[in-house]
C-alpha positions as CSV (number, residue, x, y, z in Angstrom):
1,X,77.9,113.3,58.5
2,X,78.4,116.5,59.8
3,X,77.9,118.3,56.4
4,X,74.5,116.1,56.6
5,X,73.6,117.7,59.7
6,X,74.3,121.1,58.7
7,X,71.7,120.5,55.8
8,X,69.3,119.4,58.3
9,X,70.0,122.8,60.8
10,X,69.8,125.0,57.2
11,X,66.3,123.2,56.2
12,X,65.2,124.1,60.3
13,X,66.2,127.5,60.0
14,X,65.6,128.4,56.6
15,X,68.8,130.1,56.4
16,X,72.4,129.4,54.9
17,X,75.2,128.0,57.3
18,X,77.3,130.2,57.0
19,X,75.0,133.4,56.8
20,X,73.0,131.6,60.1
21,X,76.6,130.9,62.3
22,X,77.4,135.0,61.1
23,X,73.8,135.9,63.0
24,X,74.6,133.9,66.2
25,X,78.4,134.6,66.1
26,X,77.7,138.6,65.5
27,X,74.6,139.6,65.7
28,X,73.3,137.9,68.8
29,X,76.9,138.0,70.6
30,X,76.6,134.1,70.9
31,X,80.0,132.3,71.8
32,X,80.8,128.8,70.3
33,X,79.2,127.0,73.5
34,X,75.7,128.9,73.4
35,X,75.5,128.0,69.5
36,X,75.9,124.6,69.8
37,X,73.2,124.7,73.3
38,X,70.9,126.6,71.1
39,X,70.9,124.4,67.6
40,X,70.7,121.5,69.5
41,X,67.5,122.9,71.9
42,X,66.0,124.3,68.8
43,X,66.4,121.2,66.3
44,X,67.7,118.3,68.4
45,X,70.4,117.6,66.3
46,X,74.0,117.4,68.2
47,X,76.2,120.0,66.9
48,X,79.3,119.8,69.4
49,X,81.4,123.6,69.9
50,X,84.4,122.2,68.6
51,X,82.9,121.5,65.1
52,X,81.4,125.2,65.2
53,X,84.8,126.9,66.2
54,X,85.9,124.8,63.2
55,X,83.6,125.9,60.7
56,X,84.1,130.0,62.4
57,X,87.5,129.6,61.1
58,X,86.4,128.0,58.4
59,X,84.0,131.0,57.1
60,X,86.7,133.5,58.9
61,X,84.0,134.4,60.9
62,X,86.3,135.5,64.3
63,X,87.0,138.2,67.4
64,X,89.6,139.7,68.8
65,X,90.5,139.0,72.6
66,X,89.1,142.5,73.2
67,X,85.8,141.8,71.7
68,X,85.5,138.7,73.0
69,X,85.8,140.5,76.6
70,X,83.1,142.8,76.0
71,X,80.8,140.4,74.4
72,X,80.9,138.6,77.8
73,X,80.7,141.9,79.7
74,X,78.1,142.8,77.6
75,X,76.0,139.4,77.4
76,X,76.5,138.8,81.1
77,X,78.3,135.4,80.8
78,X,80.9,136.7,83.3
79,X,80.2,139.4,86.1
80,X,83.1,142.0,86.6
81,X,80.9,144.1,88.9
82,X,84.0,143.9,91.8
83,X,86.1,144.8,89.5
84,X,84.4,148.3,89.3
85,X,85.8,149.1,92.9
86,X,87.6,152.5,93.1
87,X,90.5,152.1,94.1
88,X,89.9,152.9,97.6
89,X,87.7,149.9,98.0
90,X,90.7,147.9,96.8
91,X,93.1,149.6,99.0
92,X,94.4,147.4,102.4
93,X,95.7,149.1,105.1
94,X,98.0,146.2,106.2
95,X,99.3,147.9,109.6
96,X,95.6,148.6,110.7
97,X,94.4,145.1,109.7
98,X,97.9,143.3,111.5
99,X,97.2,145.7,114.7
100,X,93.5,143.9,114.9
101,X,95.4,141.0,114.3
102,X,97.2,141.2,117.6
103,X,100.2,141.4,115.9
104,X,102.8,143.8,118.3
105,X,106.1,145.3,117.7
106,X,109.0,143.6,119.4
107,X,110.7,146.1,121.0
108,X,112.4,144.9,123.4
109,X,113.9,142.1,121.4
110,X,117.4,144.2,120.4
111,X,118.2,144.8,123.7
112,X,117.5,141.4,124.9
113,X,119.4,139.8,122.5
114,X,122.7,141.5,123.2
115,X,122.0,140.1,126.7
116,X,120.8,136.7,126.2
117,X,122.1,134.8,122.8
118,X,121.9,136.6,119.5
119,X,119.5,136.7,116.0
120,X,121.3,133.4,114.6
121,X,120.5,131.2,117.6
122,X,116.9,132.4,117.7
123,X,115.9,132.1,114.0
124,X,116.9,128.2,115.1
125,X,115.2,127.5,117.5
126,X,112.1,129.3,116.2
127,X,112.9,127.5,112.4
128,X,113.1,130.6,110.7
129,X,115.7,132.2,108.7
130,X,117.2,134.8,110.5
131,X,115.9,137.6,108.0
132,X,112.8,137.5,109.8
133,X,114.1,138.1,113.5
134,X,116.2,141.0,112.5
135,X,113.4,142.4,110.6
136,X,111.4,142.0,113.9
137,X,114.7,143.2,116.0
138,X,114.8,146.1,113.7
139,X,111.0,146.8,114.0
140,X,110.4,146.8,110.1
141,X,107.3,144.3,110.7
142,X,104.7,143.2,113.4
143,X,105.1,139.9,115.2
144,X,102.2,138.0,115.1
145,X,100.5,136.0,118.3
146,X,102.0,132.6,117.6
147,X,105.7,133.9,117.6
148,X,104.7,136.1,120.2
149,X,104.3,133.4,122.5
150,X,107.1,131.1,121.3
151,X,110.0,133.8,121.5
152,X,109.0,135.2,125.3
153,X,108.7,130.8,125.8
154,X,112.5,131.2,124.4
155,X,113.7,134.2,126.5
156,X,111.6,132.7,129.6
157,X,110.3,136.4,129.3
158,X,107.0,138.4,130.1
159,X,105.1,139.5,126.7
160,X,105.2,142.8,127.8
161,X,109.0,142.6,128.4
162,X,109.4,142.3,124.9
163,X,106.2,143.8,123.1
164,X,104.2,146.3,122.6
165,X,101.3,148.0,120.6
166,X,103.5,151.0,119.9
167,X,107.1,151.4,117.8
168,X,108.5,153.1,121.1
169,X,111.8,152.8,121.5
170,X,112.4,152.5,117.6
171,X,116.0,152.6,116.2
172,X,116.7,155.4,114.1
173,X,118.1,154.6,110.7
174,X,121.8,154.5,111.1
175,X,123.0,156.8,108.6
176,X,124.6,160.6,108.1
177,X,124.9,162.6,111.4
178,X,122.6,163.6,113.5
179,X,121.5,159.6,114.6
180,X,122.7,157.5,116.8
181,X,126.1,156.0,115.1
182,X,127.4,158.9,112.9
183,X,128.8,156.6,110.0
184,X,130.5,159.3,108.7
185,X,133.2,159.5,111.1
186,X,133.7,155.7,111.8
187,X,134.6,155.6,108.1
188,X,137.0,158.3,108.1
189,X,138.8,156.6,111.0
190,X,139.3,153.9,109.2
191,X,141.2,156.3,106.7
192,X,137.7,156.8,103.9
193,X,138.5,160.0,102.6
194,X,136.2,162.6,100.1
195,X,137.5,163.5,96.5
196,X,136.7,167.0,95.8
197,X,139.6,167.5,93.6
198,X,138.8,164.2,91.6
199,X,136.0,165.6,89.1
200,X,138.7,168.4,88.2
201,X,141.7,166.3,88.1
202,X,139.5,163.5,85.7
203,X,139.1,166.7,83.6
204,X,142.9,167.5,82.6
205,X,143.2,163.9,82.2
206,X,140.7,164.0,79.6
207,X,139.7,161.2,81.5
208,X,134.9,160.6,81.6
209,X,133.1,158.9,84.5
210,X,132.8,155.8,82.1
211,X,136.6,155.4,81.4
212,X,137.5,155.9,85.3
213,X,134.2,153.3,85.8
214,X,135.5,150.8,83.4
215,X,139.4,151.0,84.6
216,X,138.2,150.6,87.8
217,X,136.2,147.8,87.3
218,X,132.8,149.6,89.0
219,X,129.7,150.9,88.1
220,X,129.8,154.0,86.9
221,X,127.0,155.1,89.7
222,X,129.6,154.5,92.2
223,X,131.9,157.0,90.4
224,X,129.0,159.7,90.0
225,X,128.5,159.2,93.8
226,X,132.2,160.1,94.9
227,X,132.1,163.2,92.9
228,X,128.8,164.0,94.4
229,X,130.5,164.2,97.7
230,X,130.6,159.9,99.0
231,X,133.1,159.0,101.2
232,X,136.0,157.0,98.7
233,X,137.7,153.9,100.7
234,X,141.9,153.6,100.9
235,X,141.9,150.9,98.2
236,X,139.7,153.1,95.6
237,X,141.9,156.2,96.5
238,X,144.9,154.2,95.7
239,X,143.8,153.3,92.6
240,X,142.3,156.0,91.2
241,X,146.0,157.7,92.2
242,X,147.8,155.2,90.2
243,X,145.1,155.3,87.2
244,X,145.2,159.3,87.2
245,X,148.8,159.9,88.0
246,X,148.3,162.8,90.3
247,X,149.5,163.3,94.2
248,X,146.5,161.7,96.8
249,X,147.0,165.4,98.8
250,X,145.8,166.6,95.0
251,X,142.9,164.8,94.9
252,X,141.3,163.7,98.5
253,X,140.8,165.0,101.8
254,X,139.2,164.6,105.1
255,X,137.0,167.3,105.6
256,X,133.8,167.0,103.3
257,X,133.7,169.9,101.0
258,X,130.6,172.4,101.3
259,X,128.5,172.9,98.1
């Protein structure tokens, strides 16, 4: 039937099949869909896109994925005009747009909580998971109106006890010296120690960052960072003592070592 109907389309257009499907296909940029719209306006004979894309394989008359984009860019059968937005147009300023949001910082919430429960407790009652509070606490994001209202319901608190447009009051990052916990020398207390005689004394050993690393069980970033100047804890020290057969005095030290 279908190769009856093909005769009838070839007798209509005075054209062979194959050479006529090659004209829509190519030429004119037509896709399987339009084909079948058009032979069936034109002739009234039902011809459905299925049996085209059959015979289009058939006569290997095909398209790559990239042509078949631009034929539709090109024909109009899909508009990509927002997709030539610079990038600027794309771009979202997420602070400005949370800000008109009414979304404030919380930051009074870290003091508060030392006072009056802790992060656990109010990720509870709020039914969140406790990630989100300390990332409030912490003032890494903006707290938006509805939780607003539901923690100062929580605290029995003022809004403006707890937030506020600006990150005043912030918490500096709590690492090296110079902020307000120096890490450095809570570690050390606790008997961390630096290594500047380990890259030397891994040297006479004939001993690479990868064999210490894989003795030790660790990556071997971690053994890069100690001879870059990280604090090493008691339990590395011993064991890199034991694996290198050399005096701890030999190797480690208090004081971090000036480049």
């Amino acid at each position: 039937m279908a190769r009856i109907k093909f005769k009838y389309i070839e007798a209509f257009y005075k054209t062979e099949w194959q050479e006529l499907l090659h004209t829509f296909h190519v030429k004119d940029r037509m896709s399987s869909f339009e084909i079948s719209e058009k032979i069936q306006r034109d002739t009234g004979i039902e011809y459905t896109y299925r049996q085209i894309q059959n015979w289009l394989r058939k006569f290997e008359i095909l398209r790559t994925h990239g042509e078949a984009l631009k034929n539709r860019v090109l024909t109009g059968r899909m508009d990509y005009s927002r997709r030539k937005l610079d990038y600027q147009g794309r771009f979202i300023d997420y602070g400005a747009r949370d800000k008109g949001y009414g979304y404030l910082w919380a930051v009074g919430l870290k003091t508060i909580l030392r006072n009056k429960g802790d992060t656990k407790r109010l990720a509870e009652a709020l039914g969140l998971d406790g990630s989100d509070v300390s990332d409030w606490k912490n003032l890494r994001h903006r707290v938006s109106i509805e939780y607003q209202d539901r923690i100062c319901a929580y605290l029995g608190m003022d809004k403006t006890q707890v937030f506020a447009e600006v990150k005043i009051g912030s918490y500096p990052k709590q690492r090296g010296t110079g902020y307000i916990f120096d890490h450095r020398k809570r570690l050390i207390k606790k008997g961390y120690k630096y290594g500047p005689g380990l890259k030397e004394s891994m040297y006479e050993k004939g001993i690479s960052i990868c064999d210490l690393a894989d003795k030790l069980a660790k990556p071997r970033t971690s053994v890069s960072r100690w001879i870059s100047g990280a604090l090493i804890s008691p339990v590395d020290q011993e064991r890199v003592k034991n694996i290198l057969g050399i005096s701890k005095d030999m190797i480690f030290c208090k004081r971090r070592p000036k480049n």
